[in-house]
N, C-alpha and C positions, 0 to 999 in steps of 0.2 A: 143390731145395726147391720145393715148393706156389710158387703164386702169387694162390690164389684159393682161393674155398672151405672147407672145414672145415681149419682149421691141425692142430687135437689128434688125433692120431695114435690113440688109444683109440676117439676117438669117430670118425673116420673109417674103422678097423677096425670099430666096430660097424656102423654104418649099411651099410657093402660087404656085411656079412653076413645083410642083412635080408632076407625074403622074403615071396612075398604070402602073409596074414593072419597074419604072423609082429607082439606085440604089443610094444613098448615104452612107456616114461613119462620123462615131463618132469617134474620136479618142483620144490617152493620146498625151503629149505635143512632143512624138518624132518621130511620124508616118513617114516616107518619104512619100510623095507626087509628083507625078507624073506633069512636067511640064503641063500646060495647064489647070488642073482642077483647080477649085475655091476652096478655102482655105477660110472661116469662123473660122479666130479666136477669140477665146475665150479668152485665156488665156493670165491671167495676172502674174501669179507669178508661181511656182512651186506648183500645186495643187488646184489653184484658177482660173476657177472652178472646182470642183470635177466632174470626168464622170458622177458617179449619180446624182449629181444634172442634170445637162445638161441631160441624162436619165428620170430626172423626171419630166422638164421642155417640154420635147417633146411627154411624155403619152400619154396627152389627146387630142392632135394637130394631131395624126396620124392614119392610117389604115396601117398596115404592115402585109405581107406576112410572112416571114423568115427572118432570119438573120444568116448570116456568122461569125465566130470568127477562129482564130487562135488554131488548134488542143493544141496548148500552153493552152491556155485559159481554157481548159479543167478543171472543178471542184475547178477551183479559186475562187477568191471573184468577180472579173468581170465577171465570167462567171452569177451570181447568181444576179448581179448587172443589167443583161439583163434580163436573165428569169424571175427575181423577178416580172419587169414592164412590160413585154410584151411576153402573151400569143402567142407566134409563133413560129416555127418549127425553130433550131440555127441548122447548118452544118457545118463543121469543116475542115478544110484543115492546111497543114503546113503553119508557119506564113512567111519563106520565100519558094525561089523557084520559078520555072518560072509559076506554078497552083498556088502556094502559096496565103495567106493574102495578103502581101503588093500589088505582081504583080494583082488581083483582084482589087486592089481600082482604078485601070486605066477605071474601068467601069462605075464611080461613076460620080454624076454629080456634088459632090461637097462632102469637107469632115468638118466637125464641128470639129473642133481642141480645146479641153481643155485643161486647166492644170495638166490634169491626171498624177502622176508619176509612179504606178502601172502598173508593167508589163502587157502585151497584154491588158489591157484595151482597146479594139478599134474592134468593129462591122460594118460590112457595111449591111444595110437593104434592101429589098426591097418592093416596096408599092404595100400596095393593093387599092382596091375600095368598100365605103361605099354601096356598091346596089351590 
């Protein structure tokens, strides 16, 4: 058994399989999702777990490029909930719409679904490369 780091076995299956500019998303418990992609959830109750946790639980597991947020997101508490943890350039688009957030996560190769209730709570990232 683990002793450290990602305990759930799905989500530590995904992340092994990520690669660079390969994209994923974090999201709060209402995201729509896109048939076909893998859903990783988290979420147990309303709020449990919080995005920042799940945010701080993926810190030091990752190499990220940028992140994408919902032009909503803009000078929130989620917004500051990303920037806080990860020094990377965030880009902003409407949260719907056919450019939009949502239509965006159809890129993703898998979305981490928390119990976030917090509006636009939800980033899709993409990775970089340690070298």
């Amino acid at each position: 058994m683990l002793t450290h780091g990602i305990l759930n076995a799905q989500l530590a299956h995904a992340l092994a399989g990520l690669r660079h500019k390969d994209l994923f998303a974090i999201s709060d418990c209402g995201l729509p999702v896109q048939p076909g992609i893998e859903v990783i959830d988290l979420a147990v109750t309303f709020g449990v777990p919080r995005f920042e946790q799940v945010l701080d639980a993926l810190q030091s597991e990752l190499i990220l490029e940028t992140g994408l947020m919902a032009q909503e997101a803009q000078g929130t508490v989620a917004e500051s909930w990303v920037s806080d943890r990860f020094a990377v350039p965030l880009e902003y688009v409407p949260h719907d719409g056919p450019e939009g957030f949502k239509a965006r996560v159809k890129d993703a190769k898998f979305v981490i679904r928390t119990g976030e209730t917090t509006p636009y709570a939800n980033v899709l990232f993409r990775c970089g490369v340690p070298f």
